[in-house]
C-alpha positions as CSV (number, residue, x, y, z in Angstrom):
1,X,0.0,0.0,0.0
2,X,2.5,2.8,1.0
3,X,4.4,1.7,-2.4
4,X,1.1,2.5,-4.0
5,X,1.1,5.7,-2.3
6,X,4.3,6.8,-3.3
7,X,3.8,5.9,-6.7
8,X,0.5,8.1,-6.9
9,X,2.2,11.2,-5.3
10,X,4.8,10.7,-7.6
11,X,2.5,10.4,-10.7
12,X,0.5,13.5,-9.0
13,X,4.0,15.8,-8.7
14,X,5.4,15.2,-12.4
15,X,2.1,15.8,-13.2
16,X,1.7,19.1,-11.8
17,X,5.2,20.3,-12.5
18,X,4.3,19.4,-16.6
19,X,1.4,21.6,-16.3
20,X,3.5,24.1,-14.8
21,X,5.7,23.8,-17.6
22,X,2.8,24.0,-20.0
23,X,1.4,27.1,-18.3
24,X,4.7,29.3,-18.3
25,X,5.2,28.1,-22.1
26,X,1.6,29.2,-22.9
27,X,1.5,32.2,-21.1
28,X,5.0,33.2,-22.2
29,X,3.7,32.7,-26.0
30,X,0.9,34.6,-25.5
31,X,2.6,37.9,-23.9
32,X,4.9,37.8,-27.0
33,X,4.8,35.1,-29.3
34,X,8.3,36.0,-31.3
35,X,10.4,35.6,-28.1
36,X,11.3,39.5,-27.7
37,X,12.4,40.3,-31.2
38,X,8.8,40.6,-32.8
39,X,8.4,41.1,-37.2
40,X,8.8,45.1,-38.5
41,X,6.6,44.9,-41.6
42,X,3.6,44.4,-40.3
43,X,0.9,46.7,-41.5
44,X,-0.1,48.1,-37.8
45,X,4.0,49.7,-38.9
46,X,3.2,50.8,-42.2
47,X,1.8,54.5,-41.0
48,X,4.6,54.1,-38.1
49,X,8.3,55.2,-37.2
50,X,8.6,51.4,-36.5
51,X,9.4,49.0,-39.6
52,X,11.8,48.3,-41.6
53,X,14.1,50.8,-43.9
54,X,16.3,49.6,-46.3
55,X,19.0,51.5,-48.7
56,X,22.5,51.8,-51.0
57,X,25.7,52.8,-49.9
58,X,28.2,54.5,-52.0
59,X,31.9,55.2,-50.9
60,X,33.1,52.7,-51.9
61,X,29.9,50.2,-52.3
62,X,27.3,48.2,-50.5
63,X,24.2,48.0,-48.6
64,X,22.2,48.2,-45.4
65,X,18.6,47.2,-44.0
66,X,17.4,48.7,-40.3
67,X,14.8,47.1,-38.2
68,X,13.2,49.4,-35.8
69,X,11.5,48.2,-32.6
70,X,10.5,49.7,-29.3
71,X,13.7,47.6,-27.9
72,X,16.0,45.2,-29.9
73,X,16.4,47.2,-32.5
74,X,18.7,46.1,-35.1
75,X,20.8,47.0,-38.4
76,X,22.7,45.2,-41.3
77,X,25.7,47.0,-43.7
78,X,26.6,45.2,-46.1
79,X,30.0,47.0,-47.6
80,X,33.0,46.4,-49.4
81,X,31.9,42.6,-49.1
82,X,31.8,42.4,-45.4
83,X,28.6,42.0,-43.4
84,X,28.4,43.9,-39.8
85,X,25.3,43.7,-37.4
86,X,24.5,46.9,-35.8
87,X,22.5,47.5,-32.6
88,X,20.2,49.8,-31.1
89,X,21.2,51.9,-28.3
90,X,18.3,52.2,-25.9
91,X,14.4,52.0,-26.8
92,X,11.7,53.6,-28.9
93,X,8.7,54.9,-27.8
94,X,5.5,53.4,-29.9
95,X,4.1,56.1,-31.7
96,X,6.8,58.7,-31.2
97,X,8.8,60.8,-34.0
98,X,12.6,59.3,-33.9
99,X,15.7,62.0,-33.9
100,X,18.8,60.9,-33.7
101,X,18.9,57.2,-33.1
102,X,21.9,55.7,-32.7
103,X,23.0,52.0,-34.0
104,X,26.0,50.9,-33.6
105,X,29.1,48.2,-33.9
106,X,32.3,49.1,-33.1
107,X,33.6,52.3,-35.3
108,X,30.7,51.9,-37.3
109,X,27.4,54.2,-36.7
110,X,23.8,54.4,-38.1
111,X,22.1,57.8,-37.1
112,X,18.8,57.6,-38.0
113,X,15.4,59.5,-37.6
114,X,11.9,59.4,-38.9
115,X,8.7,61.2,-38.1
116,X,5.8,60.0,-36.4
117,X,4.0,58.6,-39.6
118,X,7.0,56.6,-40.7
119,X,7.6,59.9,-43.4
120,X,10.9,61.6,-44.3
121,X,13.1,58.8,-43.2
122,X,16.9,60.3,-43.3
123,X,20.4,58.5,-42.1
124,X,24.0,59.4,-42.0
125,X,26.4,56.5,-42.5
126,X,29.6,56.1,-40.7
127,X,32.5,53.9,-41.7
128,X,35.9,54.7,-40.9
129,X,38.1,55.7,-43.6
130,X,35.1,56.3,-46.3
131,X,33.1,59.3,-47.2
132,X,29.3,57.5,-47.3
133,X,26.8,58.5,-49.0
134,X,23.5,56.4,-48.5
135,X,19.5,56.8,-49.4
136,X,16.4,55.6,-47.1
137,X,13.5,54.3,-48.3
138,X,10.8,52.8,-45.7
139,X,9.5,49.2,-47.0
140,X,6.1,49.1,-46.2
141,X,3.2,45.7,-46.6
142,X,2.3,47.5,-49.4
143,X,5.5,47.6,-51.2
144,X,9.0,46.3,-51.2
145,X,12.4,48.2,-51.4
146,X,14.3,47.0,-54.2
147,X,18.4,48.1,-53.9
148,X,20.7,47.6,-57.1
149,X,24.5,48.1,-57.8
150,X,26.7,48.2,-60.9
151,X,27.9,50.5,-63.5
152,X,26.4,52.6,-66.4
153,X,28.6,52.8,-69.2
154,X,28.8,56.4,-70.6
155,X,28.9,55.5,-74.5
156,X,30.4,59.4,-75.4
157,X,33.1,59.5,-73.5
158,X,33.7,55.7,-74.1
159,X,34.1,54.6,-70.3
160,X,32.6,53.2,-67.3
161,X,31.2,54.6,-64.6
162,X,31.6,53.0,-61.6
163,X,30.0,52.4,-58.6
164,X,26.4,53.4,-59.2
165,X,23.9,52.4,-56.8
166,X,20.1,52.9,-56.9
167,X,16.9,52.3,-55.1
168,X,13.8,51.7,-56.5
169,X,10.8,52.2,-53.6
170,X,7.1,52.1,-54.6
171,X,8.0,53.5,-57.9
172,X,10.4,55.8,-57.2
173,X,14.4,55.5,-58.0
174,X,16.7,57.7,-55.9
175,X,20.8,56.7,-55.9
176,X,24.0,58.1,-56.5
177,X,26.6,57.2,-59.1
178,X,31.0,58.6,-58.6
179,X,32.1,60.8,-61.6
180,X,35.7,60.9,-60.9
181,X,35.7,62.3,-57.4
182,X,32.1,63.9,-57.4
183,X,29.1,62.3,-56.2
184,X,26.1,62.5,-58.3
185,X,22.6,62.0,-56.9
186,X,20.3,59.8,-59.5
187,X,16.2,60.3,-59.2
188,X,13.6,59.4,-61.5
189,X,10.4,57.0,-61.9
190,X,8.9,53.8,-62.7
191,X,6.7,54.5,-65.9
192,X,3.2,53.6,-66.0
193,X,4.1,51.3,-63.3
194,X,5.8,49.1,-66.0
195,X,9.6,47.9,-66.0
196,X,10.7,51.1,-67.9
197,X,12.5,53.3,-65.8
198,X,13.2,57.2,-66.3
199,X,16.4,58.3,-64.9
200,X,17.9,61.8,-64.4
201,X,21.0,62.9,-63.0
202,X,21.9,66.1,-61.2
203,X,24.5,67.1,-62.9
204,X,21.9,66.9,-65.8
205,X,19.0,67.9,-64.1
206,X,16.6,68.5,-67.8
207,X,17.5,65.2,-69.3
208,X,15.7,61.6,-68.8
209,X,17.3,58.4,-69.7
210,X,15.4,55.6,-70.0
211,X,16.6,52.2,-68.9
212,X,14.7,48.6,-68.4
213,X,14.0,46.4,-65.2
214,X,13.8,42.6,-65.7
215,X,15.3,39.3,-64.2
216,X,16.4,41.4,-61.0
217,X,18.6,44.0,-63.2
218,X,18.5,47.3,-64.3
219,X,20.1,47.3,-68.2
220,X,19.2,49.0,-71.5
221,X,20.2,52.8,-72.6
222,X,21.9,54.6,-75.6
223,X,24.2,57.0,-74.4
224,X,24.5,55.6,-70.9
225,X,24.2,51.7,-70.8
226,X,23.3,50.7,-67.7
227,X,24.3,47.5,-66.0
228,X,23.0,46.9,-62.4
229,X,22.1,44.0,-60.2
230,X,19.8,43.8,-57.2
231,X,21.3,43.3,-54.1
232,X,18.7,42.7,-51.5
């Protein structure tokens, strides 16, 4: 009998401490289901400071994305073929404009703000030893940011020009392309919402030149061939 006994509290006891175990799991799920690092582009973030920006680098060349949360935030550059993950210093408010936040790894620096609505995203860019130039574009669940880098040939003069980097964000193309030492800022359109692109240059600021977008590249052109690749 008192083996019987022990055998029940013991049956009684692991069964309590799996419900335990069941309840902390389930309750622990349920306060936060992605373990403390919950998903940016979510549509509740689309009219928000929070989400996800991405961009180009130039300077030399590369990339970057930034996640921003009300903690955890986190960043990605992607340049001169090395990767570096960046993080957040200190929280977000929900709702709030953001000035001047800092993400960070090492020497390397994000500063970044937004307003309130997720609007007029700007960032400065530091990396040691380079003079960055970057664009921001806010990916939304409406539309993606699209980021491509290559070189336009410049049929005239008979040379390349090289890097160029550009950004296409819900239509829109923003980037920069290195004329000797002089950065040149790129802008333009989608047309019709079709893969033909409209490209001007600052340095040229009444001219368009078309180009084509297909199979994750930007090509096509007379006098400036362009020959661009997406990146992420």
């Amino acid at each position: 009998m008192k083996k019987m006994i022990n055998y029940a509290c013991s049956m009684l006891m692991a069964t309590a401490i799996l419900a335990a175990m069941v309840f902390v799991s389930c309750k622990k799920d349920k306060e936060d289901p992605s373990g403390g690092n919950p998903e940016v582009l979510t549509e509740a973030n689309n009219s928000k400071a929070l989400g996800k920006y991405s961009g180009i680098l130039l300077g030399s060349s590369g990339y970057y994305t930034i996640e921003v949360r009300t903690t955890g935030s986190t960043a990605t550059v992607v340049f001169d073929g090395k990767t570096y993950a960046l993080e957040g210093q200190g929280s977000i408010n929900d709702g709030d404009a953001i000035t001047n936040y800092m993400l960070q790894k090492g020497d390397i620096k994000i500063i970044f703000s937004v307003k309130a609505d997720g609007k007029s995203p700007a960032v400065k860019i530091d990396i040691p030893g380079h003079k960055v130039q970057a664009t921001i574009d806010k990916e939304t669940t409406k539309y993606e940011t699209r980021s491509y880098i290559g070189k336009i040939r410049d049929t005239d003069a008979n040379r390349d020009i090289d890097p160029v980097a550009m950004t296409i964000s819900n239509g829109s193309i923003n980037g920069y392309m290195k004329v000797d030492t002089q950065y040149v800022s790129i802008s333009g359109q989608r047309i019709d919402s079709s893969s033909s692109l409209g490209i001007i240059f600052s340095n040229q600021p009444n001219k368009t030149y078309n180009a084509g977008l297909s199979n994750n590249k930007i090509t096509g052109g007379t006098k400036y061939v362009f020959d661009l690749s997406k990146v992420n």
